[in-house]
C-alpha positions as CSV (number, residue, x, y, z in Angstrom):
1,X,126.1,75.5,130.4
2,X,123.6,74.8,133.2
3,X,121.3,77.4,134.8
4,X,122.1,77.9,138.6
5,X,119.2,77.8,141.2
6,X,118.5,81.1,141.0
7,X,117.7,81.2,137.2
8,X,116.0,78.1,137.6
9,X,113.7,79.4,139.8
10,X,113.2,83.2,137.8
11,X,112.7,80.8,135.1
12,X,109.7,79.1,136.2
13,X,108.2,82.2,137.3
14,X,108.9,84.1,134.2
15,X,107.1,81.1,132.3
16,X,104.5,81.0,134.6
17,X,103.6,84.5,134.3
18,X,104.3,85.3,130.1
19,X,103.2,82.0,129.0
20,X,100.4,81.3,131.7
21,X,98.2,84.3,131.8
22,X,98.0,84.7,127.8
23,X,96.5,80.8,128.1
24,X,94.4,82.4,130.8
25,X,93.4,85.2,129.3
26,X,93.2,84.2,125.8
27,X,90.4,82.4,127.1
28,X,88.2,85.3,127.9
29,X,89.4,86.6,124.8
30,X,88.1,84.1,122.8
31,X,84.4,84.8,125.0
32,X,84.6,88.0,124.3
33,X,85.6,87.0,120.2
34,X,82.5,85.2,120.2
35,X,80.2,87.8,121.2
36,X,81.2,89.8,118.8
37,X,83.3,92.2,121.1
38,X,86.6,94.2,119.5
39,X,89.0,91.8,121.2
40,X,92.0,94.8,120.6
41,X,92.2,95.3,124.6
42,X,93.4,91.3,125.0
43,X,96.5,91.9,122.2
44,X,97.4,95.1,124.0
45,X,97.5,93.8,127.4
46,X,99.8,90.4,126.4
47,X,102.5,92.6,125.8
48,X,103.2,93.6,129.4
49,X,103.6,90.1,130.6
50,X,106.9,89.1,129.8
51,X,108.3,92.3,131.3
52,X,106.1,91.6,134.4
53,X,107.1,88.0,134.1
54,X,111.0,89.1,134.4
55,X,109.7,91.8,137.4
56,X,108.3,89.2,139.2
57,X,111.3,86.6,139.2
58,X,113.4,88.9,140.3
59,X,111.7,90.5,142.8
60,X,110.4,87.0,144.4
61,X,114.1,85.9,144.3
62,X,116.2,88.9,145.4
63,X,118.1,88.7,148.5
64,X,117.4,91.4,151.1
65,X,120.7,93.6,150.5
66,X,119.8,93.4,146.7
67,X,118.7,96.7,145.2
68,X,116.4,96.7,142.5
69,X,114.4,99.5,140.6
70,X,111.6,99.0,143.0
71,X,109.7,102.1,142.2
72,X,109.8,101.2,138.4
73,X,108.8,97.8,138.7
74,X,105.8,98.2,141.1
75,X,104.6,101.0,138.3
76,X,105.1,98.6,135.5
77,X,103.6,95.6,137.5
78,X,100.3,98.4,138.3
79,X,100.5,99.5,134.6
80,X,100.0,95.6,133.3
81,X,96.9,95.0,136.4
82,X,95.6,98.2,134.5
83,X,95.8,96.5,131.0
84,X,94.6,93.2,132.1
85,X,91.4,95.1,133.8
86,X,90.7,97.1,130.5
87,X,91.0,93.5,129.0
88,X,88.4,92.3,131.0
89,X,86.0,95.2,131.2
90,X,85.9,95.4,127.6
91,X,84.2,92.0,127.4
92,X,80.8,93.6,129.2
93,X,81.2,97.0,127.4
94,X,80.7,95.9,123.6
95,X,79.5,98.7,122.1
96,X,82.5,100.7,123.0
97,X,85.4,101.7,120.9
98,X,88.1,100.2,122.6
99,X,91.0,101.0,119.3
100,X,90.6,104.4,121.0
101,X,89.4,103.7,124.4
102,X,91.9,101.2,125.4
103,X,94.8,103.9,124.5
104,X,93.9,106.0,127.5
105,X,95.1,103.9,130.5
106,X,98.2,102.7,128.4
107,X,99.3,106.3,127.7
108,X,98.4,107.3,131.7
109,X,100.3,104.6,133.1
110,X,103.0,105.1,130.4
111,X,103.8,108.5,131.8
112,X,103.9,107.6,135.3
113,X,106.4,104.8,134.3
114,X,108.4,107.1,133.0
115,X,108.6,109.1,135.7
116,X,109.1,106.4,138.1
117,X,112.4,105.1,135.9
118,X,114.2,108.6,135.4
119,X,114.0,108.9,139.4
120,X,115.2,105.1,139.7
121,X,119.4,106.0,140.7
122,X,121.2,105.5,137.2
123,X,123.6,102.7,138.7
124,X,120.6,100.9,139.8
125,X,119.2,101.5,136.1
126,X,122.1,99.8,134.3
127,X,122.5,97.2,136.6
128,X,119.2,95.9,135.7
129,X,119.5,96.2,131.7
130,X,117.1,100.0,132.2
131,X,120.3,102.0,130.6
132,X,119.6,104.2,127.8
133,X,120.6,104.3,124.5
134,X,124.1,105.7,123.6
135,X,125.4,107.1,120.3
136,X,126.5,103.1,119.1
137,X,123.3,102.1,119.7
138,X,121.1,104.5,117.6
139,X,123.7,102.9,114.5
140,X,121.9,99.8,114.8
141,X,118.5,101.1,114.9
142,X,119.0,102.8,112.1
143,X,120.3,99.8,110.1
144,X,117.0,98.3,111.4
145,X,115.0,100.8,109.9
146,X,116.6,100.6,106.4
147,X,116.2,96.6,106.2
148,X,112.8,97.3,107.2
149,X,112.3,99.8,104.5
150,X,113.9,97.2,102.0
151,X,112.1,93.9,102.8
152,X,109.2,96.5,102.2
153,X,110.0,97.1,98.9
154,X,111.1,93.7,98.3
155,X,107.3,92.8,98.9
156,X,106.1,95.2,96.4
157,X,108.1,94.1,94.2
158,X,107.2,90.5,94.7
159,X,103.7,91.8,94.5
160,X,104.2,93.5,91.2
161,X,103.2,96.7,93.1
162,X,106.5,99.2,92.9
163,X,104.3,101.7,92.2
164,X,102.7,101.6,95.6
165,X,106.7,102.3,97.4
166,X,107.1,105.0,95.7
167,X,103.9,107.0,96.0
168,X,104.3,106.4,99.6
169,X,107.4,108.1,99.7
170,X,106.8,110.7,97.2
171,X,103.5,111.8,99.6
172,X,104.8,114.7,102.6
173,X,102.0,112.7,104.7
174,X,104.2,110.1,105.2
175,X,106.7,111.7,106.7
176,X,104.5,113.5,109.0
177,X,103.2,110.5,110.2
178,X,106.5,109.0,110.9
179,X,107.3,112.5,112.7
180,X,104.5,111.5,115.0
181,X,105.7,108.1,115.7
182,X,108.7,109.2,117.2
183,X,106.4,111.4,119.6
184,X,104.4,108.8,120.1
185,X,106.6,106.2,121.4
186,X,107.0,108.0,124.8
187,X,103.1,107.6,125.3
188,X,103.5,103.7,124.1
189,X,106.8,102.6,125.3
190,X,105.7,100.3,128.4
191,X,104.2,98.1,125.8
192,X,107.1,97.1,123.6
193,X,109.0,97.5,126.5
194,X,106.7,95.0,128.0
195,X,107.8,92.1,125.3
196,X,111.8,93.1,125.0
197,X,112.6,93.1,128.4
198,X,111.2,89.6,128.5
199,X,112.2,87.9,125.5
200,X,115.6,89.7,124.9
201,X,116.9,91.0,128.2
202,X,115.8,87.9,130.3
203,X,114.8,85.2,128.0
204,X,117.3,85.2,125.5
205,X,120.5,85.3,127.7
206,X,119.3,82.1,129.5
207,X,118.4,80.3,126.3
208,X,121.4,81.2,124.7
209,X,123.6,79.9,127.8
210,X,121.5,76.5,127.6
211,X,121.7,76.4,123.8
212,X,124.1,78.2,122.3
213,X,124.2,81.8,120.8
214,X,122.6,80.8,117.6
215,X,120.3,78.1,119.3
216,X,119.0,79.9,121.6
217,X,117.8,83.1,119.6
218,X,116.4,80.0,117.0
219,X,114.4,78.7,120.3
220,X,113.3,81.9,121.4
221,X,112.2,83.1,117.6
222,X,109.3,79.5,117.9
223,X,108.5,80.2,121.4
224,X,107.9,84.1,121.0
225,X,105.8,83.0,117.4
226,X,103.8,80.6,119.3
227,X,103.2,82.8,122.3
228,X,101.0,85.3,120.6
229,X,98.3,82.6,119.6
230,X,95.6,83.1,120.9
231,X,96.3,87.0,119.1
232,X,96.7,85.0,116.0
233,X,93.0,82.9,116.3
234,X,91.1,85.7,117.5
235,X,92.3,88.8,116.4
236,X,95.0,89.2,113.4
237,X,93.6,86.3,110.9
238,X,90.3,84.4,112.7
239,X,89.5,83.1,109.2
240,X,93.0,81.7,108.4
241,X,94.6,81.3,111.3
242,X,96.6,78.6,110.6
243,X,98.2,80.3,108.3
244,X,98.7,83.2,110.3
245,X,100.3,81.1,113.2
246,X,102.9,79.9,110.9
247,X,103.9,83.2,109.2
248,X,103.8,84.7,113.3
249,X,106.8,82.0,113.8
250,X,108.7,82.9,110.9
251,X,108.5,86.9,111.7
252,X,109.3,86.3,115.1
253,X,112.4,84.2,114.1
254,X,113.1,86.1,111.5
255,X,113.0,89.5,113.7
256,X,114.0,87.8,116.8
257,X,117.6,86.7,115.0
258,X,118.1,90.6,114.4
259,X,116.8,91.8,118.0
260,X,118.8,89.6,119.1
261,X,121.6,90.9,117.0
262,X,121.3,94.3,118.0
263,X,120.9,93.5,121.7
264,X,123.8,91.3,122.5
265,X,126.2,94.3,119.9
266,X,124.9,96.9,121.9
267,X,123.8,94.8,125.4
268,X,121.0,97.8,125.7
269,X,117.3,96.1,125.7
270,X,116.2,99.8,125.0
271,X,117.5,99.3,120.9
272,X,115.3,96.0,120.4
273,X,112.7,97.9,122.3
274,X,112.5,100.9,119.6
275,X,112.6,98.4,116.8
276,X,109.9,96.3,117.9
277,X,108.2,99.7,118.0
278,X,109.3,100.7,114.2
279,X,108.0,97.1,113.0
280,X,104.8,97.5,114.8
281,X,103.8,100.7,114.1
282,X,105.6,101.8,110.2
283,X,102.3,99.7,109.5
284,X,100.6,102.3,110.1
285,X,102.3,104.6,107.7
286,X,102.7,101.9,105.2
287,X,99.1,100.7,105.1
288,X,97.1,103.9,105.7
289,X,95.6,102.3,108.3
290,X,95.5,101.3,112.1
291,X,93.8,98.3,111.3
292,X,95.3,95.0,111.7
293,X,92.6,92.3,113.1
294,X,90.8,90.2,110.2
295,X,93.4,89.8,107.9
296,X,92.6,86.5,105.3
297,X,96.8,85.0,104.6
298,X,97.8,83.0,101.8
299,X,99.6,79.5,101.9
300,X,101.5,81.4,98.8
301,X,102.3,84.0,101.7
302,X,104.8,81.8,103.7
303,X,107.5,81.8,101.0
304,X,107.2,85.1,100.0
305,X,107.6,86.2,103.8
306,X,111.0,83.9,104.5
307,X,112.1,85.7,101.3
308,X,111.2,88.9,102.6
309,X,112.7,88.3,105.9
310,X,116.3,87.5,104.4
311,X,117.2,90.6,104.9
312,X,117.2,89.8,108.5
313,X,117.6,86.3,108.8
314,X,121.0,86.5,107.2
315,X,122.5,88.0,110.4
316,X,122.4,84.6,112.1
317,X,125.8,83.9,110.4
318,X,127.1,87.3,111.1
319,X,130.3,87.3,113.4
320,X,127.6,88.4,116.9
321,X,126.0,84.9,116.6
322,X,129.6,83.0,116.3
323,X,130.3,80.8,119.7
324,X,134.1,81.7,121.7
């Protein structure tokens, strides 16, 4: 099928906005990489511009008697400015510690988005995909968070490294920390919100009406792996980026074939936004460490990845992804 006007034109706008200002401001970030700077402000802001990409089409093509979460989506459009300007500032303050530093406007401007969305009207919420989760919907999260835990062990096993699965869940810290993720995500949520209501809400609907349900999530997986890199060159692996590009595309397939899964079961953007949360942050609770720029890949590592990500990949054939 063919896009109408409309999408047409929220299309170019969404591009313009989640595609164009990483370009933009992956250029600074590569300035400020080459200084020397902690270039963590630049990856945190890119998340909000899909979201404000989708904010943006919509609100330069509504019709006058539309309503729209207007109070929401001027915070969240404020909240990515804010980002952006943390971005930017960062690159004169180099001697500051901006893993830390940079949390402070994100958690701020997360709580005011949150207040501005529980006073948006609830019809005006699930009209525009802001609906929370119901009881269905938490089923699939958790399915997500057991195949996570699996391709997990699946790597240690690859690895040779068992040993290291089980001591992290034989050690009470570990579930501790996971206790504090779940508090956490209310301080973080506009970020991971930022992507999925861009890429699954928007994005994928429209690629998927173009190319087909299984298509369309298979476009959206390259386009969502290639969006993040100038993340890739100058923050997660400067010293093997290449590598890191291509292992970027097939996570993002990989994950984007179950997000997509989950969304269009549940049609709630708020379940692909809590496990974009879990795969970003169980990291943490797996590694030890908050850590994730400098990383040196492996060619070896692409295979052992694809075979990794199986546990998710396999859902492409499941009965969601079959066209009527």
């Amino acid at each position: 099928m063919k896009w109408n006007e409309t999408e047409k034109k929220q299309l170019i706008i969404f591009v313009l906005t989640a595609f164009g200002l990483p370009v933009l401001m992956g250029i600074i970030m590569g300035i400020s990489y080459y200084r020397g700077n902690d270039v963590t402000p630049f990856s945190n802001a890119q998340m909000y511009y899909p979201a404000a990409g989708v904010i943006l089409a919509v609100l330069l093509t509504k019709e006058k008697e539309d309503v729209v979460p207007k109070k929401f989506y001027i915070g969240f459009l404020i909240t990515t400015i804010a980002m952006i300007l943390t971005a930017v500032i960062s690159v004169f303050m180099p001697q500051t510690d901006w893993t830390v530093l940079g949390q402070i406007p994100l958690i701020i401007f997360t709580i005011i988005c949150w207040i501005l969305l529980l006073i948006e009207k609830k019809e005006v919420r699930a009209e525009f995909g802001l609906r929370f989760c119901g009881k269905k919907s938490w089923l699939y999260v958790l399915l997500f968070f057991g195949l996570y835990l699996l391709r997990f062990f699946i790597g240690c096993l690859m690895e040779g490294q068992v040993s290291m699965f089980t001591s992290i869940f034989t050690d009470p810290v570990t579930y501790v920390m996971m206790f504090s993720l779940v508090i956490s995500f209310f301080l973080a949520f506009t970020a991971f919100f930022g992507e999925e209501y861009g890429w699954r809400y928007f994005f994928q609907p429209l690629l998927q009406k173009r190319f087909g349900l299984k298509g369309g999530v298979l476009i959206l997986g390259v386009l969502w792996g290639l969006w993040h890199l100038p993340i890739n060159i100058f923050y997660y692996s400067p010293d093997t980026w290449l590598i890191s590009v291509i292992l970027q595309i097939v996570t993002c397939i990989s994950m984007g074939i179950f997000f997509g899964y989950g969304y269009m079961k549940t049609e709630n953007v708020w379940v692909p936004v809590i496990m974009h949360y879990i795969n970003n942050n169980m990291i943490v609770v797996l590694s030890g460490t908050t850590d994730i720029g400098g990383q040196v890949y492996r060619w070896i590592d692409i295979p052992l990845l694809i075979l990794m990500n199986l546990v998710f990949i396999v859902f492409i054939f499941s009965k969601a992804y079959k066209e009527n």
